[in-house]
MDTraj code that builds the backbone (N, CA, C; nanometers):
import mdtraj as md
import numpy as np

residues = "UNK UNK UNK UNK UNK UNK UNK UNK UNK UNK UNK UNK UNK UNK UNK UNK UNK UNK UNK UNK UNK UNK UNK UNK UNK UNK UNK UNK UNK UNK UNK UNK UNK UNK UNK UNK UNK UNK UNK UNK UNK UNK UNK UNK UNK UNK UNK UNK UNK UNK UNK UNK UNK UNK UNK UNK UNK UNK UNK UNK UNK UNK UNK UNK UNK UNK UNK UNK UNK UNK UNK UNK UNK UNK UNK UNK UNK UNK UNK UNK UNK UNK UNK UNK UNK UNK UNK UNK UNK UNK UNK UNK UNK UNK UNK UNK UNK UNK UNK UNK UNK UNK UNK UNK UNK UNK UNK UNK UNK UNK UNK UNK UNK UNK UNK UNK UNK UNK UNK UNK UNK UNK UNK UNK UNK UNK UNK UNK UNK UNK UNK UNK UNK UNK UNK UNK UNK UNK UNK UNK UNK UNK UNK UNK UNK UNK".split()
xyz = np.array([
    [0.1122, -0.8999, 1.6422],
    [0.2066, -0.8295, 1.7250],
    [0.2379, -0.9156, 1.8460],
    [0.3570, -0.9358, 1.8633],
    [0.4543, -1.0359, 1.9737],
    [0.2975, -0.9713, 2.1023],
    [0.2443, -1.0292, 2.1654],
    [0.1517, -1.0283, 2.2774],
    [0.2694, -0.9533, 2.4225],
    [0.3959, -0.9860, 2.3599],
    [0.4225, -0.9100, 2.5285],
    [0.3896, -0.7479, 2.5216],
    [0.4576, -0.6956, 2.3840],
    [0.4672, -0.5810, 2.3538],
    [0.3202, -0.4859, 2.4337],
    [0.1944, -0.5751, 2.3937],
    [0.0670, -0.4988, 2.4016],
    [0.0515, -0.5330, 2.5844],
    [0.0956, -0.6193, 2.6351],
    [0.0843, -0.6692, 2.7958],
    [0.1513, -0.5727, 2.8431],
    [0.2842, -0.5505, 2.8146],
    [0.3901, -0.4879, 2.9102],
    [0.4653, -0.3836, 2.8924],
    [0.4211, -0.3430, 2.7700],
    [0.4849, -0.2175, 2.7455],
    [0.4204, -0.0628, 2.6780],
    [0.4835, 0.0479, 2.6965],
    [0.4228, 0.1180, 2.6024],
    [0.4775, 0.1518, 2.4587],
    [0.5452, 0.0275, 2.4095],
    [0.5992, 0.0846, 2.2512],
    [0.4565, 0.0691, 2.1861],
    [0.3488, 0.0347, 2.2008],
    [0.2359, 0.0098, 2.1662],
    [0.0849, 0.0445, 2.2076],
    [-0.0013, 0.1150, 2.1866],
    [-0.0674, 0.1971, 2.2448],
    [-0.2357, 0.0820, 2.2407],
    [-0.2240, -0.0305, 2.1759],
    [-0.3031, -0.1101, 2.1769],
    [-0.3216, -0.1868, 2.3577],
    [-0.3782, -0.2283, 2.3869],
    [-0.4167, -0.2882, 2.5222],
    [-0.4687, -0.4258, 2.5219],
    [-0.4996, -0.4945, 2.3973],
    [-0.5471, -0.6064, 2.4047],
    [-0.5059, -0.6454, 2.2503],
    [-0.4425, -0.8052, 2.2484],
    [-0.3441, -0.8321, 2.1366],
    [-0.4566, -0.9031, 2.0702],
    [-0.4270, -0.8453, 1.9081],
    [-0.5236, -0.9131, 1.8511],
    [-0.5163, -1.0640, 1.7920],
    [-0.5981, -1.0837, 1.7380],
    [-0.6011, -1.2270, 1.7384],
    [-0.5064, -1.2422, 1.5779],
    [-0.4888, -1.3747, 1.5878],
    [-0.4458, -1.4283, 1.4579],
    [-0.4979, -1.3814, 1.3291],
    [-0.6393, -1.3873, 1.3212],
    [-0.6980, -1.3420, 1.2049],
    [-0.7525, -1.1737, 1.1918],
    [-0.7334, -1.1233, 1.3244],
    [-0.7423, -0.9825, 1.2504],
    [-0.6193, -0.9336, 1.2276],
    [-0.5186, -0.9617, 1.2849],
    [-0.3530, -0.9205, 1.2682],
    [-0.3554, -0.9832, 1.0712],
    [-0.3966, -1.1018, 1.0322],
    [-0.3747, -1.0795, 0.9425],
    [-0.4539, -1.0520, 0.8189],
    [-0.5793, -1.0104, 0.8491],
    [-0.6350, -0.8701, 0.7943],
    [-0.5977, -0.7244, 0.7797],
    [-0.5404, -0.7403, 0.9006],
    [-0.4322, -0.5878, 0.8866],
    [-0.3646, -0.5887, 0.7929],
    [-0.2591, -0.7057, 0.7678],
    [-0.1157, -0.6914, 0.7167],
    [-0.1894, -0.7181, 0.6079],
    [-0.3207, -0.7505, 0.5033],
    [-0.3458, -0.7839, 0.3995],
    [-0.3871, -0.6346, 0.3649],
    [-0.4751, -0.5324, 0.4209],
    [-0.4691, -0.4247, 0.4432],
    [-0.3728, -0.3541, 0.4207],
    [-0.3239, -0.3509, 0.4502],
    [-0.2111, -0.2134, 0.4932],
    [-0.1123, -0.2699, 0.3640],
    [-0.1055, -0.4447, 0.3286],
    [-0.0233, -0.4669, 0.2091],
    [-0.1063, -0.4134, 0.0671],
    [-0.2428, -0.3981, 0.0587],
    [-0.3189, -0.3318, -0.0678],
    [-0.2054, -0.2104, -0.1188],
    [-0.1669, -0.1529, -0.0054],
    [-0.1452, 0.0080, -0.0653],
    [0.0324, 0.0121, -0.0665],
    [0.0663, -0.0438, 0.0726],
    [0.2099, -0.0039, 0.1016],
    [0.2903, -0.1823, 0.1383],
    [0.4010, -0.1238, 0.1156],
    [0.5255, -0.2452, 0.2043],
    [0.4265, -0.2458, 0.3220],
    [0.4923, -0.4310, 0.3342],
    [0.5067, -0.5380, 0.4540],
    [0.5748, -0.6277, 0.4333],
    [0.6926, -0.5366, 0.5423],
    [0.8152, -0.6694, 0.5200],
    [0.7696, -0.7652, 0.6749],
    [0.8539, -0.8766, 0.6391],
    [0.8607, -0.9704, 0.7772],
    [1.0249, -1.0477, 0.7546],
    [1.0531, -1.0073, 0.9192],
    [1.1933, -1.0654, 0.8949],
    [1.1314, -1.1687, 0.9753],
    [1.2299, -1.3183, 0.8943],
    [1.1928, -1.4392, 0.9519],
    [1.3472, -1.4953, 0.9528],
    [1.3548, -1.5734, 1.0626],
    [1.4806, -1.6792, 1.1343],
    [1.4696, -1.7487, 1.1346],
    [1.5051, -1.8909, 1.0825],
    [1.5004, -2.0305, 1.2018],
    [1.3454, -2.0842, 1.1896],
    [1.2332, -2.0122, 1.0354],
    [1.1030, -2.0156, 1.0630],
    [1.0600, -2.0051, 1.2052],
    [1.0984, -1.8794, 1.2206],
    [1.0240, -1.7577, 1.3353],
    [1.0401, -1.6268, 1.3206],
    [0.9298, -1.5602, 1.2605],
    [0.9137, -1.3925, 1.2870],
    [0.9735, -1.3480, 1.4013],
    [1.0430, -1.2602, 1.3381],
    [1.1328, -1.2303, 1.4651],
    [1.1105, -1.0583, 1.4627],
    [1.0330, -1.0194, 1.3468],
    [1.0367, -0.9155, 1.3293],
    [0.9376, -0.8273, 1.2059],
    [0.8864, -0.7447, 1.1974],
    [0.8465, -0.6873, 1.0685],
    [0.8152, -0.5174, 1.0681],
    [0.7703, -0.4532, 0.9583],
    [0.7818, -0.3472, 0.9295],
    [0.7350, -0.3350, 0.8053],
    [0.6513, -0.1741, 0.8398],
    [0.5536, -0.1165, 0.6892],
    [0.5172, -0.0166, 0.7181],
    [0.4679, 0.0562, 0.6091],
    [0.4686, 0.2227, 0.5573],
    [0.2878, 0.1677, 0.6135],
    [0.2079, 0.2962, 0.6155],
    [0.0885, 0.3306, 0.6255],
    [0.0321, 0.5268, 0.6111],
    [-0.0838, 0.4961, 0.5550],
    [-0.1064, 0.6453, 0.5706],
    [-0.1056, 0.6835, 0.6600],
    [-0.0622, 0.8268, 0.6571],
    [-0.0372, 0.9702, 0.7876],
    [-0.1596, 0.9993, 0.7859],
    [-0.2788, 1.0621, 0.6817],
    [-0.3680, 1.1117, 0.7365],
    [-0.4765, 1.0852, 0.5844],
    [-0.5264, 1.1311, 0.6207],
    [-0.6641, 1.1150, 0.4964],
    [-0.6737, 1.1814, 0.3771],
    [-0.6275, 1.3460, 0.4038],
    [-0.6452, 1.4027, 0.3218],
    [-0.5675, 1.3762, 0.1830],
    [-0.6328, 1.4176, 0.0621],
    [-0.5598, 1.3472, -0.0530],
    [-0.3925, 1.4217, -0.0920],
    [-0.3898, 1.5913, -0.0151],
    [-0.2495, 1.6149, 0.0163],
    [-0.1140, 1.5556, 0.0871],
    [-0.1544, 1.4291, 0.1225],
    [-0.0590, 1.3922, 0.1974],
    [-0.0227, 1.2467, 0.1737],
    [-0.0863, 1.2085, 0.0438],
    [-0.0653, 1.1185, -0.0010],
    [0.0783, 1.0759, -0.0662],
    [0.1441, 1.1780, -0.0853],
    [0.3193, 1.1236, -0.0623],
    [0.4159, 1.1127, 0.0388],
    [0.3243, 1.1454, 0.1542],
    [0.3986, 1.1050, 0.3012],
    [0.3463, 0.9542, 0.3722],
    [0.4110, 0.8866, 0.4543],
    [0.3778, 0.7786, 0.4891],
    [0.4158, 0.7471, 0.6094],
    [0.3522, 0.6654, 0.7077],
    [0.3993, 0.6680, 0.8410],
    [0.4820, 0.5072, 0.8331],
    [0.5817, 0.5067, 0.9036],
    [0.6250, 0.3537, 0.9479],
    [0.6180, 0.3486, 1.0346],
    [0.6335, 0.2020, 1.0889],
    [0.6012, 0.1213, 1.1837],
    [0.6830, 0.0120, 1.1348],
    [0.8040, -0.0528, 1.2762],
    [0.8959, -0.1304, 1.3131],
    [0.9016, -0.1841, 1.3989],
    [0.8825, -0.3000, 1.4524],
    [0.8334, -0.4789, 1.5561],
    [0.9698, -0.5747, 1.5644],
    [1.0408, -0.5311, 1.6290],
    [1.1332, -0.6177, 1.6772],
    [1.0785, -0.7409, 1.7862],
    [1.0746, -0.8947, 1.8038],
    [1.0348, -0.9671, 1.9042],
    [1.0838, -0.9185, 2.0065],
    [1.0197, -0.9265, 2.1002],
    [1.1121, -0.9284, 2.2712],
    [1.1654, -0.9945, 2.2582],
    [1.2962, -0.9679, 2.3251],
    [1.4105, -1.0353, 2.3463],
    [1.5150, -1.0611, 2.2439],
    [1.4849, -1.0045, 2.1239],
    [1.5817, -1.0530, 2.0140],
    [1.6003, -0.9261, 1.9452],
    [1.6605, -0.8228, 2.0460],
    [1.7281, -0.6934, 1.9884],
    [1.8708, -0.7091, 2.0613],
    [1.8806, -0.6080, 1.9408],
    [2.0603, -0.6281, 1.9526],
    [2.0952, -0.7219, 1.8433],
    [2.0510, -0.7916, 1.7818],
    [2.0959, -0.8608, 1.6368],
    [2.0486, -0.7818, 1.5192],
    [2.0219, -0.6262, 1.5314],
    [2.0101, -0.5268, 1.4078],
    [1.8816, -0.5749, 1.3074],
    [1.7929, -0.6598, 1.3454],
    [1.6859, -0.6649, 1.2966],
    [1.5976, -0.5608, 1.2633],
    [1.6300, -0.4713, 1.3465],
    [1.5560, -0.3176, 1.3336],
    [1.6197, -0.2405, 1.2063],
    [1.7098, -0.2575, 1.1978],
    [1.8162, -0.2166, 1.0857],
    [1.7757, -0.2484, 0.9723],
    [1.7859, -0.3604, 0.9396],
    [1.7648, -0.4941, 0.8819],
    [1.6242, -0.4459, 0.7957],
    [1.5532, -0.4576, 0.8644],
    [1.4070, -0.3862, 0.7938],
    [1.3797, -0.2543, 0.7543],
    [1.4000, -0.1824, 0.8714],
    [1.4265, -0.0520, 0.7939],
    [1.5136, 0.0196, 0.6900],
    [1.5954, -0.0362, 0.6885],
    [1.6708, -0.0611, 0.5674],
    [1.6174, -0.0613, 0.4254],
    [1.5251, -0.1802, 0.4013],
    [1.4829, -0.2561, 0.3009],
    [1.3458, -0.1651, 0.3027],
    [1.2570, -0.1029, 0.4123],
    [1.1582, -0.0538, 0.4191],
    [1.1693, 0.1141, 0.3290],
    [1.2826, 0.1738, 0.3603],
    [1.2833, 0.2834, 0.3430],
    [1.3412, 0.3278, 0.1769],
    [1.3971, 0.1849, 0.1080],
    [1.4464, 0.1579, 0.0138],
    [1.3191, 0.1434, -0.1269],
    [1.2136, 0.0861, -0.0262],
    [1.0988, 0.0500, -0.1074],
    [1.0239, 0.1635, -0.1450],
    [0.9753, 0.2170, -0.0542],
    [0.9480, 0.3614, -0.0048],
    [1.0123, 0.4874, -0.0822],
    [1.1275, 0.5066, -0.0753],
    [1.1603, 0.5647, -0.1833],
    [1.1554, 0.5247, -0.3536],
    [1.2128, 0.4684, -0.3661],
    [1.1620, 0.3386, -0.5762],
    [0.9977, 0.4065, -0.5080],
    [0.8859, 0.3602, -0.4315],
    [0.7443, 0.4417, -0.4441],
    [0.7261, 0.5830, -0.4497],
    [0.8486, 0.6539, -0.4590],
    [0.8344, 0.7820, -0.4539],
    [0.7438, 0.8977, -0.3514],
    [0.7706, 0.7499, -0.2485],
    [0.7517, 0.8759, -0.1192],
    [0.7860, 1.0119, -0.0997],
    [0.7680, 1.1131, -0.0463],
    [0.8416, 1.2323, -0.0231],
    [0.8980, 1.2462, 0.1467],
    [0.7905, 1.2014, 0.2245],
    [0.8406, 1.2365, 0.3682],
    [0.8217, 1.0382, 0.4542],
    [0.9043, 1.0703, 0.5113],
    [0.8800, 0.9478, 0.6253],
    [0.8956, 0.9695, 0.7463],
    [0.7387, 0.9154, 0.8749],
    [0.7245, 0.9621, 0.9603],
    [0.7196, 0.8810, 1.0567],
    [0.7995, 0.8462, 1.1863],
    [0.7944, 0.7762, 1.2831],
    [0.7545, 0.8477, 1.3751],
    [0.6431, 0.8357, 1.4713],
    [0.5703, 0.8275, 1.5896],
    [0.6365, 0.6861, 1.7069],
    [0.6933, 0.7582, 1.7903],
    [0.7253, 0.6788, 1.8883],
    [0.6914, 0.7164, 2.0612],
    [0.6335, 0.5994, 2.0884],
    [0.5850, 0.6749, 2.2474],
    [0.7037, 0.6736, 2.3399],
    [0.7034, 0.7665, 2.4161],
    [0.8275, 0.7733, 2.4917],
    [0.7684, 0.7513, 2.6435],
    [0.9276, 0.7037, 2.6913],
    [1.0630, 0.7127, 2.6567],
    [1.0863, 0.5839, 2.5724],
    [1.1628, 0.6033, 2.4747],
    [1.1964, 0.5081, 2.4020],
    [1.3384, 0.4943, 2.3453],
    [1.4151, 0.4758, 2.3766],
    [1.5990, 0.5051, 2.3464],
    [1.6177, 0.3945, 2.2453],
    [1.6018, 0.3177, 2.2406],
    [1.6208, 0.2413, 2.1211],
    [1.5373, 0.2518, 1.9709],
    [1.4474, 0.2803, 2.0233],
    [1.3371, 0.3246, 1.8815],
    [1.3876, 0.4774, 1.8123],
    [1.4172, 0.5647, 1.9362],
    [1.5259, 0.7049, 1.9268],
    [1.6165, 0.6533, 1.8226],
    [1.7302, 0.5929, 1.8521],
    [1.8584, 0.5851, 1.8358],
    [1.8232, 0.4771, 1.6262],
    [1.7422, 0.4024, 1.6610],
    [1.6723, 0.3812, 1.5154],
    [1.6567, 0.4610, 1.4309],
    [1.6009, 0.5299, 1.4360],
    [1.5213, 0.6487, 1.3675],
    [1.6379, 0.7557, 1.3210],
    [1.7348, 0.7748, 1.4263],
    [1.8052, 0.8828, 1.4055],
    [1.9660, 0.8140, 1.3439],
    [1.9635, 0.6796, 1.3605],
    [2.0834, 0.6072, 1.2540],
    [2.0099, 0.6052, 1.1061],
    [1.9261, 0.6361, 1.1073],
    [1.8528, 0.6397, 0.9122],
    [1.8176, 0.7897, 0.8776],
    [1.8878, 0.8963, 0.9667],
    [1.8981, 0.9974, 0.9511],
    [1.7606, 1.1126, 0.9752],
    [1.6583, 1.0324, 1.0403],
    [1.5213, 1.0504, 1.0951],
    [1.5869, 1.2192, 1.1996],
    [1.4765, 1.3016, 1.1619],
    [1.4760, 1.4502, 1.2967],
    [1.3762, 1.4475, 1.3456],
    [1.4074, 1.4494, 1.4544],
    [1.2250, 1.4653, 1.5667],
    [1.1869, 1.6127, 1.5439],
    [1.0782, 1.6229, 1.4935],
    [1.0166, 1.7204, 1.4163],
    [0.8318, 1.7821, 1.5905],
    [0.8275, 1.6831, 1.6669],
    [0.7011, 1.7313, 1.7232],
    [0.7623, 1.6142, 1.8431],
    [0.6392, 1.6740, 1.9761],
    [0.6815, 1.6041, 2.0981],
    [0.5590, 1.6322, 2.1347],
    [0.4403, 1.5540, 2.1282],
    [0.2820, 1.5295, 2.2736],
    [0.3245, 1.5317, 2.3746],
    [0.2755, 1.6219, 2.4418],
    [0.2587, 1.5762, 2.5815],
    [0.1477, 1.4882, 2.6420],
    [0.1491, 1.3669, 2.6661],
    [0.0164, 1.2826, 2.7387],
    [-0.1048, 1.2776, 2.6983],
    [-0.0744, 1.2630, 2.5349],
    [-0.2052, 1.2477, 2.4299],
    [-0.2173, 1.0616, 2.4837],
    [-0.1660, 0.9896, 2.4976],
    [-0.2312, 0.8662, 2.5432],
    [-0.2166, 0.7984, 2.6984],
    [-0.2574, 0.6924, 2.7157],
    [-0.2967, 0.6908, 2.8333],
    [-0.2572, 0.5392, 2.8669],
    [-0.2048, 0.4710, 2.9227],
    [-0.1663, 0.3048, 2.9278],
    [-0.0929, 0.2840, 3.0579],
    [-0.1192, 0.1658, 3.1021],
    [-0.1165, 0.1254, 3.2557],
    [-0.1595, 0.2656, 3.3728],
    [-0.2363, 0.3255, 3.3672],
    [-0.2616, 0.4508, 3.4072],
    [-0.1280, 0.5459, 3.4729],
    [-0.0951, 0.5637, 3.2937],
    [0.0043, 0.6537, 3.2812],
    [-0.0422, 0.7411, 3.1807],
    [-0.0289, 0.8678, 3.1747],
    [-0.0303, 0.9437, 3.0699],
    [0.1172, 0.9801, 2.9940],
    [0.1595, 0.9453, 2.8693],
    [0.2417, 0.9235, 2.8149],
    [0.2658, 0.9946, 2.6938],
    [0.3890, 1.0407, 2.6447],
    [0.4392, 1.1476, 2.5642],
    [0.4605, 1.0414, 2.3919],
    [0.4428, 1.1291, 2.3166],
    [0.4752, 1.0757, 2.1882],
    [0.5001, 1.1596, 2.0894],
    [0.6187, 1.1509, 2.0320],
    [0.6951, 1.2363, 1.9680],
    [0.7179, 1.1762, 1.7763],
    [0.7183, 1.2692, 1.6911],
    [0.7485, 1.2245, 1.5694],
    [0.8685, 1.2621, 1.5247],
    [0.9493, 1.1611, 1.4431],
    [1.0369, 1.1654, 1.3625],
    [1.0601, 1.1783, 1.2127],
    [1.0805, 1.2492, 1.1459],
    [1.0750, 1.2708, 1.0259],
    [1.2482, 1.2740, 0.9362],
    [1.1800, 1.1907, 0.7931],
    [1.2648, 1.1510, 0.7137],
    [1.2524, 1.1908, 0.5712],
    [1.3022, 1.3203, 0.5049],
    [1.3114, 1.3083, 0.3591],
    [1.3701, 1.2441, 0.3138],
    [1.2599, 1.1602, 0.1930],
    [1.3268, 1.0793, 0.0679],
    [1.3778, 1.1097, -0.0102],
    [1.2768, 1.1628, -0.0887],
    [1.3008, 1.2715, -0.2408],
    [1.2944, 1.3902, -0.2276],
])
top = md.Topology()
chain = top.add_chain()
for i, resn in enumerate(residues, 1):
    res = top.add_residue(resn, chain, resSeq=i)
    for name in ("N", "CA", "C"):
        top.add_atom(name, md.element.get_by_symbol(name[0]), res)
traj = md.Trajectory(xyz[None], top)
């Protein structure tokens, strides 16, 4: 994950960026079960995106959460699009049923994402997390596939 994201912002609820090799333990992870796309430019990640489980129980195993990583500084060239696009495409051919975005707010661009792929904010936290000693809101978006 781009290191500014986890320094300077709250699209990310992590506080310390992980290293090279557990980031890609994750993505080997999280690729066992579901999509991991990576948009690449110019050989530079500029971007990526993937489904993950919502919750444990074996009922909910046709819902899936995403998650979408635009670099700093290189929005506004529809990279967000771009992946989610191709993400939600996969996702369905897997016969997903629901798709769920969690976004910490305020977030107007991650908003305006979600709700161009036809995403409804379905729930709104109040100050379930906590970053730069702020207590901070996080809301879900939801997407039927099938």
């Amino acid at each position: 994950m781009n290191l500014s994201y986890v320094l300077n912002t709250i699209v990310t609820f992590d506080i310390v960026s992980l290293s090279l090799e557990t980031f890609t333990e994750k993505v080997v992870r999280i690729n066992e079960e579901y999509p991991f796309l990576v948009y690449v430019e110019n050989n530079e990640i500029l971007g990526y995106a993937y489904g993950g489980k919502w919750r444990p129980k074996p009922a909910y195993k046709q819902t899936v959460e995403s998650t979408v990583y635009v670099k700093h500084g290189t929005h506004g060239k529809q990279i967000g699009t771009k992946l989610y696009k191709e993400l939600l495409s996969i996702l369905k051919k897997q016969n997903y049923h629901i798709v769920l975005g969690g976004l910490t707010l305020p977030n107007d661009a991650s908003v305006r994402l979600h709700e161009k792929f036809g995403f409804e904010q379905v729930a709104h936290f109040k100050e379930v997390g906590k970053k730069f000693d702020t207590w901070l809101d996080v809301a879900f978006w939801q997407l039927k596939l099938i």
